[in-house]
C-alpha positions as a Markdown table, in Angstrom:
| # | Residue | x | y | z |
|---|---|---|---|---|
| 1 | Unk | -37.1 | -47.7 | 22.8 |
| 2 | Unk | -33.4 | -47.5 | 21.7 |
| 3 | Unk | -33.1 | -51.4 | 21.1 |
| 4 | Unk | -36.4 | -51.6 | 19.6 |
| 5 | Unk | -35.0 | -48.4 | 17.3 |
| 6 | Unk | -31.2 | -50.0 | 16.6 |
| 7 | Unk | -33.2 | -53.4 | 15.6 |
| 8 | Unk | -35.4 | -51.1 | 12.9 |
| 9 | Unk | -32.3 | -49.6 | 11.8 |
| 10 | Unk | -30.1 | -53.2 | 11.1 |
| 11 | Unk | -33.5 | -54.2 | 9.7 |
| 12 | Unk | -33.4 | -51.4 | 7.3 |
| 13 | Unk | -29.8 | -51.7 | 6.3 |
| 14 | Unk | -30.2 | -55.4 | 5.6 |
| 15 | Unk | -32.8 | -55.2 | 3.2 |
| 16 | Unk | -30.9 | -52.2 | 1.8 |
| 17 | Unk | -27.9 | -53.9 | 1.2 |
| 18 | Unk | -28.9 | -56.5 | -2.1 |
| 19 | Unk | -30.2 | -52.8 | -3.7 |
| 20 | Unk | -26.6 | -51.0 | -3.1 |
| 21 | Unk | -24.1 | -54.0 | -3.5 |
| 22 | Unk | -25.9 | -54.3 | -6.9 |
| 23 | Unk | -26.2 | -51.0 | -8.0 |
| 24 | Unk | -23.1 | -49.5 | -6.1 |
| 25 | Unk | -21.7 | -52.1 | -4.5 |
| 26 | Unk | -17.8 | -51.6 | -6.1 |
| 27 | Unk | -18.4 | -47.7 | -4.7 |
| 28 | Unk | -19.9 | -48.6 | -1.0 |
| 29 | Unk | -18.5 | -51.9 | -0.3 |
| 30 | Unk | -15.1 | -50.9 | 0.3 |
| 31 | Unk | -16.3 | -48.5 | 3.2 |
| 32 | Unk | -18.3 | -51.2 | 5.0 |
| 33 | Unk | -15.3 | -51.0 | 7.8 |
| 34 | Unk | -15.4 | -46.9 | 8.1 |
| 35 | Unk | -19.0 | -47.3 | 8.8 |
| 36 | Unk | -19.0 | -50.2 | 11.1 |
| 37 | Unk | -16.2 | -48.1 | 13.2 |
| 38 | Unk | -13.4 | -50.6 | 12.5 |
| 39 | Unk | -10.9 | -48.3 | 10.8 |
| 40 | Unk | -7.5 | -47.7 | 12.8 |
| 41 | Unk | -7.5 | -44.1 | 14.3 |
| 42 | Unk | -5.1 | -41.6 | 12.5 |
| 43 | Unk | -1.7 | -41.1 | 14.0 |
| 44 | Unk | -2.2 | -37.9 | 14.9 |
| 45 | Unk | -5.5 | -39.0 | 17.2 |
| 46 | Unk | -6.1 | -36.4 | 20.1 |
| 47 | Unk | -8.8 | -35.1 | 22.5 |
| 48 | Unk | -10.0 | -32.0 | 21.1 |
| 49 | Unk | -11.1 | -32.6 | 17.6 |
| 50 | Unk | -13.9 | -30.3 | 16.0 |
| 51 | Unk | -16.1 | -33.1 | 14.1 |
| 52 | Unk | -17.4 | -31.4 | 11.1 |
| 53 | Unk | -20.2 | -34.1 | 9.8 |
| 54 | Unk | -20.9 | -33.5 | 5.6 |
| 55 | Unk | -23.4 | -35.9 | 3.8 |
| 56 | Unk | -21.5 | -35.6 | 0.2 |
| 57 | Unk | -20.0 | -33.0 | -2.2 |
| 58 | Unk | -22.0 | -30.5 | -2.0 |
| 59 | Unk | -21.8 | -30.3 | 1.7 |
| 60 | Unk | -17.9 | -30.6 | 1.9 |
| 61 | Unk | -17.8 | -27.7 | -0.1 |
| 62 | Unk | -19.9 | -25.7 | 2.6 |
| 63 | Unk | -17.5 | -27.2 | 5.5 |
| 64 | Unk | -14.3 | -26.1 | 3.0 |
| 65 | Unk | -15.6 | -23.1 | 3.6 |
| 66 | Unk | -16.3 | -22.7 | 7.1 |
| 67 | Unk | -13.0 | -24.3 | 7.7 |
| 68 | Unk | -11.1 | -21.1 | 5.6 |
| 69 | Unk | -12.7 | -18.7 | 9.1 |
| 70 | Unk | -10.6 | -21.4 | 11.8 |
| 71 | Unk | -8.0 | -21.5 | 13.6 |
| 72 | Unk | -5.6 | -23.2 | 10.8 |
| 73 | Unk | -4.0 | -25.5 | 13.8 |
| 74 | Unk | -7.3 | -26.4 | 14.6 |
| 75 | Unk | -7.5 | -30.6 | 14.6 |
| 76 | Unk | -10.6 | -31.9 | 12.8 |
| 77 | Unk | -12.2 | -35.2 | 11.7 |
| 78 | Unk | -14.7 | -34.5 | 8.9 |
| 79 | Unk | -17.2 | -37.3 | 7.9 |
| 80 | Unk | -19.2 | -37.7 | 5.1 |
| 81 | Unk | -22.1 | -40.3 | 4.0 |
| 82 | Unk | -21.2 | -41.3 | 0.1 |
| 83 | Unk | -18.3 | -42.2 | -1.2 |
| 84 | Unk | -17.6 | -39.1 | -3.7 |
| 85 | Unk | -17.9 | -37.1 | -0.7 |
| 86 | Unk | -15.6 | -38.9 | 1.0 |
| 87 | Unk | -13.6 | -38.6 | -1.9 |
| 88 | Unk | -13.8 | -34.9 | -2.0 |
| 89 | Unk | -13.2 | -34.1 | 2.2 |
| 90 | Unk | -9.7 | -35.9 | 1.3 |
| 91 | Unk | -8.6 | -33.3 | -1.4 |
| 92 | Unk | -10.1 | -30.2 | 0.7 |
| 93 | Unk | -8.4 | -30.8 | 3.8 |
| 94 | Unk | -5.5 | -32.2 | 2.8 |
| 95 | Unk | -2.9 | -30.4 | 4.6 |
| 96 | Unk | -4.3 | -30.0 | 7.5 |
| 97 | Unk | -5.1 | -31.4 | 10.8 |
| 98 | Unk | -7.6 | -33.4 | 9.8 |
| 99 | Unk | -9.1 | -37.0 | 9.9 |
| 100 | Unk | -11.4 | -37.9 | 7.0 |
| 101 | Unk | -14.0 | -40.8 | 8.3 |
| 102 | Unk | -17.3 | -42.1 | 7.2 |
| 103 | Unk | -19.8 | -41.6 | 9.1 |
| 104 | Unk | -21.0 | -44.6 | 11.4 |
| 105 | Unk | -23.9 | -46.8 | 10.9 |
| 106 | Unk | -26.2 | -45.4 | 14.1 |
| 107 | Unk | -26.2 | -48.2 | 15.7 |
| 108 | Unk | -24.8 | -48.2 | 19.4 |
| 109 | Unk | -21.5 | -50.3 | 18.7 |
| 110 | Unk | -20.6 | -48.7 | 15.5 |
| 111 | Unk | -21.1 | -44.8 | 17.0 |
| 112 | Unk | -19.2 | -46.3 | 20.1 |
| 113 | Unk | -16.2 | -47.3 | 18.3 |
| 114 | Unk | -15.9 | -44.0 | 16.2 |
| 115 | Unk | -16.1 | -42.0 | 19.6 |
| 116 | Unk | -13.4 | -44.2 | 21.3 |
| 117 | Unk | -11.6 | -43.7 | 18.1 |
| 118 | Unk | -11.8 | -40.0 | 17.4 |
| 119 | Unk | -12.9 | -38.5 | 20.8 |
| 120 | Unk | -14.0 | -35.6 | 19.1 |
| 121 | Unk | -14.7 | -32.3 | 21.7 |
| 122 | Unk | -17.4 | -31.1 | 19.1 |
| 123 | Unk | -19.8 | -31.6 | 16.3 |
| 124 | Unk | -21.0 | -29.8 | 13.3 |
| 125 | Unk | -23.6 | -30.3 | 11.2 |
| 126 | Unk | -23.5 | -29.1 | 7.9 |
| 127 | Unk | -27.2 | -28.5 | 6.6 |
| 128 | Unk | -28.3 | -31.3 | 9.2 |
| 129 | Unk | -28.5 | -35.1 | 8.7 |
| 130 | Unk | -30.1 | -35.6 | 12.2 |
| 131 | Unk | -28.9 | -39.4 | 13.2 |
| 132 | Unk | -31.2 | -39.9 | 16.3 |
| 133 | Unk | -28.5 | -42.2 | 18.3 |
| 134 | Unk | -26.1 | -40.5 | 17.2 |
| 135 | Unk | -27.3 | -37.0 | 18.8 |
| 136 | Unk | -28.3 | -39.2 | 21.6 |
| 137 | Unk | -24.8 | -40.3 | 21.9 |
| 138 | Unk | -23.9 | -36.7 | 22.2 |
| 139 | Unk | -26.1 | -35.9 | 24.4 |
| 140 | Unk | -25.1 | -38.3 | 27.1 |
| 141 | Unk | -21.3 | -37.1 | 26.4 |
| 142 | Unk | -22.3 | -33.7 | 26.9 |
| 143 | Unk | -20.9 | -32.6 | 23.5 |
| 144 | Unk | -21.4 | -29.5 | 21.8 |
| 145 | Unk | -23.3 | -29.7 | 19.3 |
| 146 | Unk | -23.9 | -26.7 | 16.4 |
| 147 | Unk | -25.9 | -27.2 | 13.0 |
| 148 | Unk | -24.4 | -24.3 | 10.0 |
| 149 | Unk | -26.3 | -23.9 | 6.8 |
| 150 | Unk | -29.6 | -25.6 | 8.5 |
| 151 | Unk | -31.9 | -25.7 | 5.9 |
| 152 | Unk | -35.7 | -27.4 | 6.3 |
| 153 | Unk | -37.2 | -28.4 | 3.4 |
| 154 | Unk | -40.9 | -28.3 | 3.2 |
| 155 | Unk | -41.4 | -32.0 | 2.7 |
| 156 | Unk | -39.0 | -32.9 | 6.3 |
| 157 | Unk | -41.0 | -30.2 | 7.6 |
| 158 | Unk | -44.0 | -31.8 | 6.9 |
| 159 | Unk | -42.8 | -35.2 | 8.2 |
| 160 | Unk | -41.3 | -33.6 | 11.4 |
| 161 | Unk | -44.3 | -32.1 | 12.1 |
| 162 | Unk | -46.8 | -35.2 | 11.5 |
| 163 | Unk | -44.9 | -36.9 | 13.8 |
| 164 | Unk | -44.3 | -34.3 | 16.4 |
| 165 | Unk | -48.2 | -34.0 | 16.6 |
| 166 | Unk | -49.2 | -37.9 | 16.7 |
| 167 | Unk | -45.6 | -38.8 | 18.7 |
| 168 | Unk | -44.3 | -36.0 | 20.9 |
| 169 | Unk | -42.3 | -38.3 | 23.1 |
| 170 | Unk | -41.0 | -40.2 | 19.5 |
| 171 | Unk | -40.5 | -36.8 | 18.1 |
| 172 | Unk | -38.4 | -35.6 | 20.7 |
| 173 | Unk | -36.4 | -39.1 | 21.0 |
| 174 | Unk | -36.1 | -38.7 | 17.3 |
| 175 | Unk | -36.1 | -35.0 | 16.2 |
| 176 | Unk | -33.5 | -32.2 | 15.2 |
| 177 | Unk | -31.3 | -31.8 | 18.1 |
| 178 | Unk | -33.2 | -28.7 | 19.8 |
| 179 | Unk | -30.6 | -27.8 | 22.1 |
| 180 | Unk | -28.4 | -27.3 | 19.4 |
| 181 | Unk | -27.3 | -24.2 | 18.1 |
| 182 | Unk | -28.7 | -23.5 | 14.6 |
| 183 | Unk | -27.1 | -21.0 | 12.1 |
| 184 | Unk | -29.9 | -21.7 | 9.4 |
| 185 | Unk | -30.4 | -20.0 | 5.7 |
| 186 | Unk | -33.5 | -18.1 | 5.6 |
| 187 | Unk | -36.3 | -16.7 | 8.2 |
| 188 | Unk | -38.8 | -19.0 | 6.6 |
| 189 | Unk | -35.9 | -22.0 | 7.9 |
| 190 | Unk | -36.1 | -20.0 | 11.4 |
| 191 | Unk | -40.0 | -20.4 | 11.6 |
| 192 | Unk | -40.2 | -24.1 | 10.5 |
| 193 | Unk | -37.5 | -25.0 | 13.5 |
| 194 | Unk | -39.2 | -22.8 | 16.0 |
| 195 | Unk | -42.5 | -24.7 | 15.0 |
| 196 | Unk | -40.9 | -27.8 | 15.6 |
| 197 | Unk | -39.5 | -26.9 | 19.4 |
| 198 | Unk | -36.4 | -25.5 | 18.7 |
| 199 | Unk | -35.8 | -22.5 | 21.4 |
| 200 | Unk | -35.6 | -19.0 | 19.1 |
| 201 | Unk | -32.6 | -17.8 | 21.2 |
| 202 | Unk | -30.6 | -20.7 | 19.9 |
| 203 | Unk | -31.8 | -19.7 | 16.1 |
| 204 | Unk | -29.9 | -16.8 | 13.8 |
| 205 | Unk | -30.0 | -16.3 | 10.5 |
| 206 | Unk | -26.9 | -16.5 | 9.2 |
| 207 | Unk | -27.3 | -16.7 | 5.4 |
| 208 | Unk | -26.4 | -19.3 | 2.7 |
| 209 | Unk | -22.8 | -20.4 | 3.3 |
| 210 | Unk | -22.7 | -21.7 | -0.6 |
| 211 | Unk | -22.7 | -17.8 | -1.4 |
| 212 | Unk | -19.3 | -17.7 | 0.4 |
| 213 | Unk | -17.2 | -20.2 | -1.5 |
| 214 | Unk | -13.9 | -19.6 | -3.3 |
| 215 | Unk | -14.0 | -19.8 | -6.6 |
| 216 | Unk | -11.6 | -23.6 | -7.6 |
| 217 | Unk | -8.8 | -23.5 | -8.7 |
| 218 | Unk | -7.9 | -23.6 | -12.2 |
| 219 | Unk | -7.2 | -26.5 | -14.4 |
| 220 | Unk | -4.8 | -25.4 | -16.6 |
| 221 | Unk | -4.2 | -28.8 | -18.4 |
| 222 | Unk | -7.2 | -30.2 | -18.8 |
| 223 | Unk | -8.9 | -26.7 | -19.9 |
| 224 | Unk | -6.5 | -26.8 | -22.5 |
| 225 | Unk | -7.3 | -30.2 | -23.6 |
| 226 | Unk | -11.2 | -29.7 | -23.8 |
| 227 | Unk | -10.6 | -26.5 | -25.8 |
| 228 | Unk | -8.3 | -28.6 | -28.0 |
| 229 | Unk | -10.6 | -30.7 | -28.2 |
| 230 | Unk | -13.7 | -28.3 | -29.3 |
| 231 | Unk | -11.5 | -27.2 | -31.6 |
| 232 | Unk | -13.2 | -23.8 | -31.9 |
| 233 | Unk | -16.9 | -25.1 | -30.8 |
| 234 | Unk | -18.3 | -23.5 | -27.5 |
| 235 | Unk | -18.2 | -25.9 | -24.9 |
| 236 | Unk | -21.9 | -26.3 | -22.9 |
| 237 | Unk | -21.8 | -28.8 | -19.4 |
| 238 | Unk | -24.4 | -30.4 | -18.2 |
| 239 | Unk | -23.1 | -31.1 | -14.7 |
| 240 | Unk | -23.9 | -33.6 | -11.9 |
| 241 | Unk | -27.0 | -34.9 | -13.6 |
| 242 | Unk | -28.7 | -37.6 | -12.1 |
| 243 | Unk | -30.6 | -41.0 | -13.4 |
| 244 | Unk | -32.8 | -40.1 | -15.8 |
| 245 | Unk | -31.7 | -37.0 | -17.0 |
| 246 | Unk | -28.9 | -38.0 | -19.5 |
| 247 | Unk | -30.9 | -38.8 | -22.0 |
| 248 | Unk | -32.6 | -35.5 | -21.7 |
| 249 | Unk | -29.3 | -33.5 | -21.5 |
| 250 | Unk | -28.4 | -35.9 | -24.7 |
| 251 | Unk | -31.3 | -35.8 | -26.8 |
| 252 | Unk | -31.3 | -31.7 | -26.2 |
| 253 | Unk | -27.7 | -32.0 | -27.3 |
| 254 | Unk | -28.6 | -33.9 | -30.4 |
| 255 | Unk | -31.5 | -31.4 | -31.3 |
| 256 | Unk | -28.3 | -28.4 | -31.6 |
| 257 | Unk | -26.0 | -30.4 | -33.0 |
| 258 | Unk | -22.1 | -31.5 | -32.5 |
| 259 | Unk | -21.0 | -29.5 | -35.2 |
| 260 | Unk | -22.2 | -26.4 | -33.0 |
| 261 | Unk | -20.7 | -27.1 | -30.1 |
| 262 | Unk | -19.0 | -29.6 | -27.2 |
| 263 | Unk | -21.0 | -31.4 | -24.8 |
| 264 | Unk | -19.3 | -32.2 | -21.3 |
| 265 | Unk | -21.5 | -34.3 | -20.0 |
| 266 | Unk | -20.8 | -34.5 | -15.7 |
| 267 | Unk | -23.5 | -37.7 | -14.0 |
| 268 | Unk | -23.6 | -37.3 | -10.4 |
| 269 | Unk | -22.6 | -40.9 | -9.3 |
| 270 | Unk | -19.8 | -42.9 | -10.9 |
| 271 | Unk | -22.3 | -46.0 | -11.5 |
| 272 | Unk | -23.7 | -44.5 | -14.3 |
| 273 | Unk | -20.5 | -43.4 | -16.5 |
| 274 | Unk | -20.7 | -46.4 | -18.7 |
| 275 | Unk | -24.1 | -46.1 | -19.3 |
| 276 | Unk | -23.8 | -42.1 | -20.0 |
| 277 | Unk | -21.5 | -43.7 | -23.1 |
| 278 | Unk | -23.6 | -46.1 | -24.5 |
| 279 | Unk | -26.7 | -43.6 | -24.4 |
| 280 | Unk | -24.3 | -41.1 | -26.3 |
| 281 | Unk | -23.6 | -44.1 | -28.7 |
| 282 | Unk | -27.1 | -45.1 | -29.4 |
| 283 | Unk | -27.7 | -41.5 | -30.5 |
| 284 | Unk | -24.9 | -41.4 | -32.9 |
| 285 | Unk | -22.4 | -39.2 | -30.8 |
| 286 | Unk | -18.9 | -40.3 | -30.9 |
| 287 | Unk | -17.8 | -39.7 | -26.9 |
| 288 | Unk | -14.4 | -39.7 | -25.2 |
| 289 | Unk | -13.6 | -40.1 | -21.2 |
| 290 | Unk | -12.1 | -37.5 | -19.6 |
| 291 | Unk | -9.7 | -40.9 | -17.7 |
| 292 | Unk | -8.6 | -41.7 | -21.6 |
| 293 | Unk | -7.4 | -37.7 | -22.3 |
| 294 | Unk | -4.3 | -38.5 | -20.1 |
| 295 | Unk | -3.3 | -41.5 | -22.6 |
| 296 | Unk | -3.9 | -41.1 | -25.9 |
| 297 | Unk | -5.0 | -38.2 | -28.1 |
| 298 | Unk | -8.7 | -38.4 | -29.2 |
| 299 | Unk | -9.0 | -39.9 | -32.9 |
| 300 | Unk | -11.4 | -37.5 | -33.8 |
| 301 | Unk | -13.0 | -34.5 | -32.5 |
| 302 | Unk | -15.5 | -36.2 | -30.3 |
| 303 | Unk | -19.3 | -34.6 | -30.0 |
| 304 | Unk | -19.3 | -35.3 | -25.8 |
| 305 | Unk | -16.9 | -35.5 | -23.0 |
| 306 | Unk | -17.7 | -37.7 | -19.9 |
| 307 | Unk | -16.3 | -36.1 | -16.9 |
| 308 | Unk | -15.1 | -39.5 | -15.2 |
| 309 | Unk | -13.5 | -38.3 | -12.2 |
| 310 | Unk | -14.2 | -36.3 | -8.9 |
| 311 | Unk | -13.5 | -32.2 | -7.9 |
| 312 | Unk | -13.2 | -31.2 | -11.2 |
| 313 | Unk | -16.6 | -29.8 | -12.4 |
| 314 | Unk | -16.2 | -26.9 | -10.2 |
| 315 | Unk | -13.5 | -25.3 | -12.1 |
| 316 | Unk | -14.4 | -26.4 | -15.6 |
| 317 | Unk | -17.4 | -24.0 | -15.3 |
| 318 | Unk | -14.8 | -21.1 | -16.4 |
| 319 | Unk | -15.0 | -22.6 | -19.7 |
| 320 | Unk | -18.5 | -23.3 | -20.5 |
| 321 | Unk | -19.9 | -21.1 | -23.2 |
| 322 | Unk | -23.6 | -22.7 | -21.2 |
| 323 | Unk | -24.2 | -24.6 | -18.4 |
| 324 | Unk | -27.2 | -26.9 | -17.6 |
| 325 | Unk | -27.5 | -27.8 | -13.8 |
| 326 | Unk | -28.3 | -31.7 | -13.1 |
| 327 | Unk | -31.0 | -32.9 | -10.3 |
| 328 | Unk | -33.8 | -30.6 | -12.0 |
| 329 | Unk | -35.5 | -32.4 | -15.1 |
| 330 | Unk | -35.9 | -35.2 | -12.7 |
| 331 | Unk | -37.6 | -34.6 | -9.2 |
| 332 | Unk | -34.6 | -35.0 | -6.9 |
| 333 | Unk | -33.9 | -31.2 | -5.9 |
| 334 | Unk | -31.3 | -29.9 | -7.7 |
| 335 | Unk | -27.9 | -29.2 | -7.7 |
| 336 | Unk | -25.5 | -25.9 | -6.7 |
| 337 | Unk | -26.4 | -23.3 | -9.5 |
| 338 | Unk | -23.9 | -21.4 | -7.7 |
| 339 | Unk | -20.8 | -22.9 | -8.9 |
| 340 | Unk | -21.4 | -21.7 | -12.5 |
| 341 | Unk | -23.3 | -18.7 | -11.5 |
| 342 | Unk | -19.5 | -17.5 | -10.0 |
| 343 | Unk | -17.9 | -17.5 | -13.6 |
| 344 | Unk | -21.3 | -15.6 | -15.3 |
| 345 | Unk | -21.9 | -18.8 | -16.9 |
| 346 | Unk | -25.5 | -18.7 | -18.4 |
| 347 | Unk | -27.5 | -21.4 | -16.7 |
| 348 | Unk | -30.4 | -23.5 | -17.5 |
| 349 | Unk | -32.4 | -25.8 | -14.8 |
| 350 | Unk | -35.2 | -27.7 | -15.0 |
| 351 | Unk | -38.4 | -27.5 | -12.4 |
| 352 | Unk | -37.0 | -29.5 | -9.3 |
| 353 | Unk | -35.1 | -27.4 | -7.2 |
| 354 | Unk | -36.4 | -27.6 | -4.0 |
| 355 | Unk | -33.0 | -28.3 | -2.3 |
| 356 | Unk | -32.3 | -24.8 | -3.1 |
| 357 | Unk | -35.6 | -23.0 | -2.9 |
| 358 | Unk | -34.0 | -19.7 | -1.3 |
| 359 | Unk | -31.7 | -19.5 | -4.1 |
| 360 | Unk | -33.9 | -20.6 | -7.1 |
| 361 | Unk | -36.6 | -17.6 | -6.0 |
| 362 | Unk | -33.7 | -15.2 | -6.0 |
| 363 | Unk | -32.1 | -16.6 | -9.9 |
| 364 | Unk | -36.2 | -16.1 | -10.8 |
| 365 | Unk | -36.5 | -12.9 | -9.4 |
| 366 | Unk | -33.2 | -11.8 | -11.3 |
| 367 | Unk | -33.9 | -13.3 | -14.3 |
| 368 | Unk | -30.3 | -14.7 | -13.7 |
| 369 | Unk | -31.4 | -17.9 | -15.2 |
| 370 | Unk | -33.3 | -19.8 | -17.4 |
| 371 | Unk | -36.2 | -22.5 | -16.7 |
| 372 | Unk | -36.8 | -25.3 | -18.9 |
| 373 | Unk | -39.0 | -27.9 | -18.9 |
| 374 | Unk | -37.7 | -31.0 | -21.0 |
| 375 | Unk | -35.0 | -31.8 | -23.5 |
| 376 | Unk | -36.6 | -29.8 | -25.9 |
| 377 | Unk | -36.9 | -26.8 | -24.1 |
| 378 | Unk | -32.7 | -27.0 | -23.2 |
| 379 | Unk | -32.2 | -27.3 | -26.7 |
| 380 | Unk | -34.3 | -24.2 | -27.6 |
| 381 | Unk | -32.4 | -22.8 | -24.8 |
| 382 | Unk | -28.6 | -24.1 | -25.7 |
| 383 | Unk | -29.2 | -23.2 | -29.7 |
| 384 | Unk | -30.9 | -19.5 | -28.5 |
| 385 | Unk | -27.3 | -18.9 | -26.6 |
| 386 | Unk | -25.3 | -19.9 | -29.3 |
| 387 | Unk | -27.0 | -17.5 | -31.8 |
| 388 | Unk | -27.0 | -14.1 | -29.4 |
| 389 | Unk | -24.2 | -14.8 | -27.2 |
| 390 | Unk | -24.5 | -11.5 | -25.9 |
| 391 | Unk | -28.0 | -12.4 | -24.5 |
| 392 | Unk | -26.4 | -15.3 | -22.7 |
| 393 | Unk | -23.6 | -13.1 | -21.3 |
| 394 | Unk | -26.4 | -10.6 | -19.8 |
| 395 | Unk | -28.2 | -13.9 | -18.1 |
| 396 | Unk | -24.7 | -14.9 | -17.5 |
| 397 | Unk | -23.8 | -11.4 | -15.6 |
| 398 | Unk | -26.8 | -11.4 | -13.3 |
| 399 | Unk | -26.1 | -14.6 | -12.0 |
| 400 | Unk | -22.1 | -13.4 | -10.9 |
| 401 | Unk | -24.1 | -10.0 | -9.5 |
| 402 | Unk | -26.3 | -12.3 | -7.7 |
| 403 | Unk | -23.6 | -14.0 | -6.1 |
| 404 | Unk | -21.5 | -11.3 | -5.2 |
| 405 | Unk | -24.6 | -9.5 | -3.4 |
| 406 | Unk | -25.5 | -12.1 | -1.1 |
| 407 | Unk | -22.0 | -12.5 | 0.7 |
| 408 | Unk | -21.7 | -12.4 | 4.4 |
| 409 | Unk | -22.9 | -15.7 | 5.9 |
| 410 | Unk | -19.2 | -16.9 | 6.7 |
| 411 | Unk | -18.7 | -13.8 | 9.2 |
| 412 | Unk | -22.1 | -14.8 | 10.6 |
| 413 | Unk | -21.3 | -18.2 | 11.1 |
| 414 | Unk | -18.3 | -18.1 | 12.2 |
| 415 | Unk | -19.9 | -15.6 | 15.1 |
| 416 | Unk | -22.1 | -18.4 | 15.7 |
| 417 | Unk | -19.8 | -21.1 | 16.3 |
| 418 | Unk | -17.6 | -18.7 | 18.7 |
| 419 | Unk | -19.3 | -20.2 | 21.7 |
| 420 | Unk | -18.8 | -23.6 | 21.0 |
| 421 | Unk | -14.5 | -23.0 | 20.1 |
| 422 | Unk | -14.7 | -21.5 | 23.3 |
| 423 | Unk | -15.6 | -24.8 | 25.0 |
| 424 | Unk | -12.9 | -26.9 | 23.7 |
| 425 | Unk | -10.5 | -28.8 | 26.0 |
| 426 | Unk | -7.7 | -26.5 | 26.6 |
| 427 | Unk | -5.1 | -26.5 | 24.1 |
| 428 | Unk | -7.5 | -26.6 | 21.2 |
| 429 | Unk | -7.3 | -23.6 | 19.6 |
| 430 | Unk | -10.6 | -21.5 | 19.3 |
């Protein structure tokens, strides 16, 4: 079953690769040796390393987080999937102990090579990413293997559960690592992964870790430079949107006007900078790059900023007079409303935010936030803001309360994971 499932996987990649070297290729095909486990180990390779695994920002963030409750001497290697994840594990860890890595293709030879490269004494999963040989791999190594902020959507839970009832041996070839220890986000979480065979003594609740991360810090420079540059307009940002949304975010920009106010406009994937400009071009708003604000002063006050760069969105929520979170006028789930949420930004999403569904009932319940539907709904929003700002700084100040009152997972996780520290080779620290 394993060749027949390694052959479906190099089938899959193949006809996956004209679509990515086309769309993404200058981002991906520079890290076709990381994932085919031909990179050089780091110097510092020894037994013992914890292997933190994190798909892409938003994960890193979480495993930045966790890390803050280790042992500060502990060694790590952290992998991520996408490049801007990769990207942001190397400015998080710097300092430490720690190998950054992409994560290997799973197939046998690639997951082979990272092992003989790393020999990690541990894995973590942050929010899952189940690769089946991969666990597999694990498995036969005997390695420990913990899952923090496990979250199960209801469409994988669906899939999972299809497949469980018209597979079971497939399923359990192929499932979530069920002897695995899961801290996971919610009870409702708890019941989906006891429904799909995970043993309840090896499920606790342990909260959202996203709740417990430190606020960035500060960007004194280019804060000053986008205020210089608003030159007494609020600033709104519309962060890590995604394709399709721009021209939302743009056209509800357009409906309040650049004379009102700065746009900082923030796409999710680096691809689609230059065409974030022209769309601002074809509706008549002169932009700037946040790359050219290091070289030459703006001719004019511009009507949007295009945040071309990585880790900096975090901390350029302090500033925002309004923020829009990206991932929701489209149907891809969302983005971390928590990151402005920390600064009492007010905060407007659209419908999709299924990858946060614990968090998006508790923003609705508060009234910490505000739903819209389409552009012109964020523009009704954005303008409403603008004229009672003290409105906006009540949505602003639920959203911090909110925050602040759900704090607590990191203890609980870090509880959690004591067990597995504990079986690292001796002279780990745990």
């Amino acid at each position: 079953m394993w060749i027949l499932y390694q052959l479906a996987m190099a089938a899959a990649l193949l006809a996956a690769a004209p679509f990515l070297l086309l769309r993404r290729g200058r981002h991906y095909l520079p890290t076709l040796r990381g994932r085919l486990g031909l990179t050089a180990a780091p110097a510092t390779a020894a037994d013992g390393r914890l292997w933190i695994h994190a798909v892409s920002v938003g994960e890193v963030a979480v495993a930045a987080t966790l890390v803050r409750a280790l042992p500060p001497e502990l060694p790590l290697v952290v992998t991520t999937v996408t490049p801007t994840g990769q990207a942001r594990a190397r400015d998080a860890f710097k300092g430490r102990d720690a190998a950054v890595a992409y994560l290997p293709f799973d197939l046998g030879f690639a997951v082979e090579r990272f092992w003989r490269r790393y020999r990690p004494a541990a894995l973590v999963l942050v929010e899952g990413d189940y690769w089946p040989l991969l666990l597999r791999t694990a498995r036969r190594r005997r390695l420990p293997v913990a899952v923090v902020n496990a979250r199960l959507g209801e469409r994988s839970f669906r899939r999972w559960r299809t497949l469980r009832r018209l597979a079971p041996a497939l399923h359990d070839a192929l499932g979530v690592p069920r002897r695995a220890r899961f801290g996971v986000q919610t009870e409702e979480d708890r019941q989906r992964f006891l429904a799909l065979g995970v043993d309840g003594r090896r499920l606790v609740v342990t909260g959202n870790l996203k709740f417990e991360s430190p606020a960035p810090a500060p960007l004194p420079e280019l804060e000053a430079r986008l205020e210089e540059l608003a030159a007494g307009r609020p600033i709104l940002i519309a962060g890590s949107t995604m394709q399709g949304e721009d021209e939302a975010v743009l056209d509800a920009f357009a409906g309040v006007g650049a004379e009102r106010a700065l746009l900082v406009l923030v796409p999710r994937h680096p691809e689609r900078w230059d065409a974030a400009v022209a769309l601002a071009a074809a509706r008549g708003l002169p932009s700037v790059r946040r790359s050219a604000l290091d070289h030459r002063p703006a001719k004019r006050s511009p009507a949007v900023v295009l945040l071309d760069s990585f880790g900096e969105l975090a901390a350029l929520y302090r500033i925002a007079a309004a923020a829009f979170v990206g991932g929701t006028l489209v149907p891809t789930g969302g983005h971390n409303p928590l990151e402005p949420a920390r600064f009492g930004v007010p905060i407007a999403v659209g419908p999709s935010m299924y990858n946060f569904r614990q968090i998006a009932a508790a923003f609705d319940d508060a009234g910490a936030w505000r739903r819209v539907a389409d552009a012109g709904d964020l523009a009704d929003c954005w303008r409403g803001w603008l004229d009672d700002p003290l409105a906006a700084r009540q949505v602003g100040q639920r959203g911090r309360a909110l925050v602040e009152a759900n704090r607590g997972a990191l203890e609980r996780t870090r509880e959690l994971l004591a067990p597995l520290l504990q079986q690292l080779p001796p002279g780990a620290p745990s």
